[in-house]
Backbone as ProteinMPNN parsed JSONL, in Angstrom:
{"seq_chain_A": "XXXXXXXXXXXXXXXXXXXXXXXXXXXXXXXXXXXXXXXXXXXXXXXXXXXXXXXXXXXXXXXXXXXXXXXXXXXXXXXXXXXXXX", "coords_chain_A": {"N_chain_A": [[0.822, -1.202, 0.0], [2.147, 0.806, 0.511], [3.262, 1.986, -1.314], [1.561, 1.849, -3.357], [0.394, 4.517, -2.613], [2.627, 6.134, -2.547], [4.157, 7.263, 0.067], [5.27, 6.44, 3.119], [5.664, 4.055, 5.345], [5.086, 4.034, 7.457], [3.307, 5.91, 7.739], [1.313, 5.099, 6.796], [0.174, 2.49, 8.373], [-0.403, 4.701, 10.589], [-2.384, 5.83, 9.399], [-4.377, 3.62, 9.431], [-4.069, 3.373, 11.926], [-5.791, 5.643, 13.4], [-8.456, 5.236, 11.921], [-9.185, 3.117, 12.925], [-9.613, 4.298, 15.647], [-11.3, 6.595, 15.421], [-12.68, 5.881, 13.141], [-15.156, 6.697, 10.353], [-14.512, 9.697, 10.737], [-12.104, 9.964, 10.493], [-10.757, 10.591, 8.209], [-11.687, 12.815, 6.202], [-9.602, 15.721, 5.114], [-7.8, 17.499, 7.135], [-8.362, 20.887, 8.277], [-6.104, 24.13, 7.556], [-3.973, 22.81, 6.152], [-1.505, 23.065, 3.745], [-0.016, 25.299, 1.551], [0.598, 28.541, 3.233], [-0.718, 31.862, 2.297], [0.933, 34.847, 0.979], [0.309, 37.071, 0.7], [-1.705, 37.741, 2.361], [-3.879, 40.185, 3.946], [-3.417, 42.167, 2.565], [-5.013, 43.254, 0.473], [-5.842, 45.573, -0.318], [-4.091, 47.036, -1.278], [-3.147, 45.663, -2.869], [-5.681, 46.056, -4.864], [-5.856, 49.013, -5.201], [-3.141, 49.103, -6.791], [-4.142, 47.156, -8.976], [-6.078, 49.401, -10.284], [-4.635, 51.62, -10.83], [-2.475, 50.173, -12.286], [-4.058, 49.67, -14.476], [-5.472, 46.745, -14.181], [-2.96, 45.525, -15.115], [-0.711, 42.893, -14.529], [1.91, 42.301, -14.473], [2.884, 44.708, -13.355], [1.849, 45.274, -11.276], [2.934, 42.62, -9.772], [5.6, 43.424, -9.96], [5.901, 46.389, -8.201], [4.841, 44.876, -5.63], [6.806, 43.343, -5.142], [9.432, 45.337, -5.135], [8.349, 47.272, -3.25], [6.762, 45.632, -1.026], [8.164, 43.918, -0.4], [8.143, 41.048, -1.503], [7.838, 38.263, -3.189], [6.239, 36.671, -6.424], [5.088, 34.35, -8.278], [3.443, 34.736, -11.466], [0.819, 33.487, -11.769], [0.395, 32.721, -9.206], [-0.713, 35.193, -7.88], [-3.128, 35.612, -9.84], [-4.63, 33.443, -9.004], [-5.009, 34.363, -5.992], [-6.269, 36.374, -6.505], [-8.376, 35.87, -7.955], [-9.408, 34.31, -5.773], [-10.094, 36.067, -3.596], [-11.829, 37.842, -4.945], [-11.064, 39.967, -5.844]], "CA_chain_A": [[0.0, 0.0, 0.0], [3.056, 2.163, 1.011], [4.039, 2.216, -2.75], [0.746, 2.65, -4.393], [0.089, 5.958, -2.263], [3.621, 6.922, -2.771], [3.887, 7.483, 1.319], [5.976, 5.5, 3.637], [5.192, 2.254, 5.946], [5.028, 4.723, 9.006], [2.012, 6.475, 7.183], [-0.149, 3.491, 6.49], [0.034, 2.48, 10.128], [-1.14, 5.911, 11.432], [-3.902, 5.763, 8.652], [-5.316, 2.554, 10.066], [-4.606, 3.86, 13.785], [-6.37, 6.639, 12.925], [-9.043, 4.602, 11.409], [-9.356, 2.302, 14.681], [-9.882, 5.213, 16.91], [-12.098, 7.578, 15.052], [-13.813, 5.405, 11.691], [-14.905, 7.453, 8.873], [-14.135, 10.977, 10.918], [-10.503, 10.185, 10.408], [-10.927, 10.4, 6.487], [-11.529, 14.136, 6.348], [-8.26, 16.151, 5.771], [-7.883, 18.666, 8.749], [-8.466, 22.14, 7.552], [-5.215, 24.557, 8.023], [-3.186, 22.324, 5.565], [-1.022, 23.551, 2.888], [0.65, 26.973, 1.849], [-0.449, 30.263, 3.352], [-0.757, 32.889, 1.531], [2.158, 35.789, 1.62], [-0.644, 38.169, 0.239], [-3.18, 38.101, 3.313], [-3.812, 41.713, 4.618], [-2.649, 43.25, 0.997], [-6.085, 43.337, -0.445], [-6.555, 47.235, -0.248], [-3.129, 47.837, -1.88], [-3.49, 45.275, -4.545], [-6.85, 46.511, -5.253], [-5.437, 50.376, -5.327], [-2.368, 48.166, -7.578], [-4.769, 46.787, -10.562], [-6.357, 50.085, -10.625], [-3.572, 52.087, -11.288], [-2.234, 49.703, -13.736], [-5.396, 48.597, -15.59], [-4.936, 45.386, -14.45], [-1.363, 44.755, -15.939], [-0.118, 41.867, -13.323], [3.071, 42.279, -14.673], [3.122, 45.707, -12.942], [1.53, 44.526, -9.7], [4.486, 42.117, -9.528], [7.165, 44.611, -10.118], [5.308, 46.924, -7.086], [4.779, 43.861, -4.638], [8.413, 42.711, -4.876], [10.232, 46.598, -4.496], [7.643, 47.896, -2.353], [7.008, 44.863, -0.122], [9.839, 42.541, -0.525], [6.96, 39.708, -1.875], [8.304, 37.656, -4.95], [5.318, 35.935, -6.553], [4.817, 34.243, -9.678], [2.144, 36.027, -11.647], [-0.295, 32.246, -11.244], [-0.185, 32.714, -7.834], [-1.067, 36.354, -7.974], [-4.228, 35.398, -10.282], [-5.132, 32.589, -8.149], [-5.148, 34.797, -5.351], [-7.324, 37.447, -7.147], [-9.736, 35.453, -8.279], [-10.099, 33.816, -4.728], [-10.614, 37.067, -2.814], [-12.77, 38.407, -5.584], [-10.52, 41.47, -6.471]], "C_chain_A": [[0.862, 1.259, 0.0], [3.333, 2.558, -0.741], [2.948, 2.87, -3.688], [-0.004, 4.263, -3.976], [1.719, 6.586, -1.935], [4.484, 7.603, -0.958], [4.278, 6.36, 2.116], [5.322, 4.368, 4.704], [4.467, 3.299, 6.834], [3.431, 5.389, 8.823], [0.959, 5.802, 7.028], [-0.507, 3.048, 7.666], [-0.444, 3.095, 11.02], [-2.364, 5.724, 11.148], [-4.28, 4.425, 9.181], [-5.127, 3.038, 11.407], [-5.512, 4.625, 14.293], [-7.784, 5.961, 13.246], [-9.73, 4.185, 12.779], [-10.086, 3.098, 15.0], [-11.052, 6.347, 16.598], [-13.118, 6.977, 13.702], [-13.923, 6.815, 10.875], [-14.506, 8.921, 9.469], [-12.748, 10.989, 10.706], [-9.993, 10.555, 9.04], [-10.988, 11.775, 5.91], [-9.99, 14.729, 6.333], [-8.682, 17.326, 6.42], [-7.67, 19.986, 7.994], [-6.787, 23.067, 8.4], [-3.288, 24.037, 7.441], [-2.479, 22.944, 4.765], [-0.484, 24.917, 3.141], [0.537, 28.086, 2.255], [-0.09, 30.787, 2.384], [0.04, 34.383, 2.055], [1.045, 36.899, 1.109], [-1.858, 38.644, 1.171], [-2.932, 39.82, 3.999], [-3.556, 42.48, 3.451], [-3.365, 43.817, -0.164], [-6.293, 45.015, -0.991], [-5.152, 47.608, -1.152], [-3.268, 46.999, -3.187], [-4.912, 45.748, -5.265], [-6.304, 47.648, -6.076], [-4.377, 49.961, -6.743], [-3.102, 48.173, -8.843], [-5.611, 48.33, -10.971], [-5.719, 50.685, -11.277], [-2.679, 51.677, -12.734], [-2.972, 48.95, -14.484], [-5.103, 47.261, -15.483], [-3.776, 44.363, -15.078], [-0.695, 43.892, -14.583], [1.176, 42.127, -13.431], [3.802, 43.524, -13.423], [3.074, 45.603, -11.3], [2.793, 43.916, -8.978], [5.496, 42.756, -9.078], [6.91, 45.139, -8.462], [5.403, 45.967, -5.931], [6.2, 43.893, -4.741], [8.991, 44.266, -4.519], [9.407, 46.793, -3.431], [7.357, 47.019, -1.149], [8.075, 43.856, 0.1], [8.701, 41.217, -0.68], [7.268, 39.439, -3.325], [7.573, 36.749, -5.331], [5.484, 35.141, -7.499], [2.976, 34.805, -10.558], [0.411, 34.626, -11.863], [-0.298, 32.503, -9.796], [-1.079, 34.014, -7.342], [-2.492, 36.397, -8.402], [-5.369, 34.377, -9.498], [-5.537, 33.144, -6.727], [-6.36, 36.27, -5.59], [-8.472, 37.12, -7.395], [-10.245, 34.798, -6.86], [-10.576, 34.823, -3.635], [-11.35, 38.233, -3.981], [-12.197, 39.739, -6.313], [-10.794, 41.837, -8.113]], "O_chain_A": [[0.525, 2.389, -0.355], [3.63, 3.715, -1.038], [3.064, 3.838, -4.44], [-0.696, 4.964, -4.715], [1.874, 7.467, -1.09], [5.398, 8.421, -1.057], [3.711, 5.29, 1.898], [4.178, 4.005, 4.431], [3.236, 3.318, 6.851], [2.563, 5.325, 9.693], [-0.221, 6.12, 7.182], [-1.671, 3.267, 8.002], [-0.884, 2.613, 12.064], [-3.293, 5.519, 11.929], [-5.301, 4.979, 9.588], [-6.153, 3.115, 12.084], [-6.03, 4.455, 15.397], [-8.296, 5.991, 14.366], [-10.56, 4.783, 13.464], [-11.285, 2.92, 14.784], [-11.635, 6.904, 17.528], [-14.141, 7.566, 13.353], [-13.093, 7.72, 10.779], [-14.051, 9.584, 8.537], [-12.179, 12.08, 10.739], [-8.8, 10.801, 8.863], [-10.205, 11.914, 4.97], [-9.193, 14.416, 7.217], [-9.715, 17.974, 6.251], [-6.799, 20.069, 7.128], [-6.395, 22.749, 9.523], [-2.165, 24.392, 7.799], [-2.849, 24.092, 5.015], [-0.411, 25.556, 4.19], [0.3, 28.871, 1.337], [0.753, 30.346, 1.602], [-0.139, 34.925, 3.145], [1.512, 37.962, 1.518], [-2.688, 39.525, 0.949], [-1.893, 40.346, 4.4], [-3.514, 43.696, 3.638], [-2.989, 44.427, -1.164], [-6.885, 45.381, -2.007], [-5.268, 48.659, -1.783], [-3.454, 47.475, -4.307], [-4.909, 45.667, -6.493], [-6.203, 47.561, -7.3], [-4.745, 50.466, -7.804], [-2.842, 48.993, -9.723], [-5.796, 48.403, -12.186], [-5.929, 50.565, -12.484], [-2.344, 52.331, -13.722], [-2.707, 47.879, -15.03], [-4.591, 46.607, -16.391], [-3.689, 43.17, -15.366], [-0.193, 44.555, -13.675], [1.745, 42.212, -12.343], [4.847, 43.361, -12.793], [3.928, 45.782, -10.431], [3.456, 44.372, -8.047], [6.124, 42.651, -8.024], [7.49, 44.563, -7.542], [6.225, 46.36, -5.103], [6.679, 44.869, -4.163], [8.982, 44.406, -3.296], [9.925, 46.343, -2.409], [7.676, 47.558, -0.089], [8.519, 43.201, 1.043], [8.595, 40.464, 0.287], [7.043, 40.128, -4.32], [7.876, 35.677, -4.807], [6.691, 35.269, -7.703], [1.852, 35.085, -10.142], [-0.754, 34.977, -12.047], [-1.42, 32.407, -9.298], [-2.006, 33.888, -6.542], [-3.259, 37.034, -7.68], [-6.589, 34.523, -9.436], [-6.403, 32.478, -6.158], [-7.04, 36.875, -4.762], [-9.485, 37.785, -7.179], [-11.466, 34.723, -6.728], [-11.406, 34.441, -2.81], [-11.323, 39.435, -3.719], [-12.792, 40.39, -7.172], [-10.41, 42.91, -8.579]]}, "name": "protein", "num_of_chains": 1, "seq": "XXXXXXXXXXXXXXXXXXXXXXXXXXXXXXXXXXXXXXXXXXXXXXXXXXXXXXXXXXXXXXXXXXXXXXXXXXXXXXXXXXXXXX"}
């Protein structure tokens, strides 16, 4: 099993301990996972940002990185735009 989920012995073992102790609530992944976001709190300046430059990301970029020291790629930037609605 360790091979076909790519995920070591030690992992398979939890996931059934898991399992044991809690049944299907253990199956759920736990919210709080993955990357934050270096952009939280920045909404009002990137907003002020795409105004200024008609929406040129390229420009945004430039601005974020001198002005905050934040080096994005311009997918994460969009991904972040479209998820807080800007």
């Amino acid at each position: 099993m360790a091979s076909i989920f790519d995920v070591d012995r030690r992992t398979i073992e939890r996931w059934f301990d898991n399992w044991e102790k809690e049944g299907v609530g253990s199956l759920p992944i736990t919210t709080g996972r993955g990357v934050k976001t270096r952009l939280k709190g920045l909404e009002d300046v990137l907003s002020e940002q795409l105004e200024i430059h008609s929406r040129n990301l390229k420009n945004v970029l430039l601005h974020l990185e001198e002005k905050h020291n934040i080096r994005i790629c311009k997918k994460t930037l969009q991904n972040f735009l479209k998820d807080t609605r800007l």
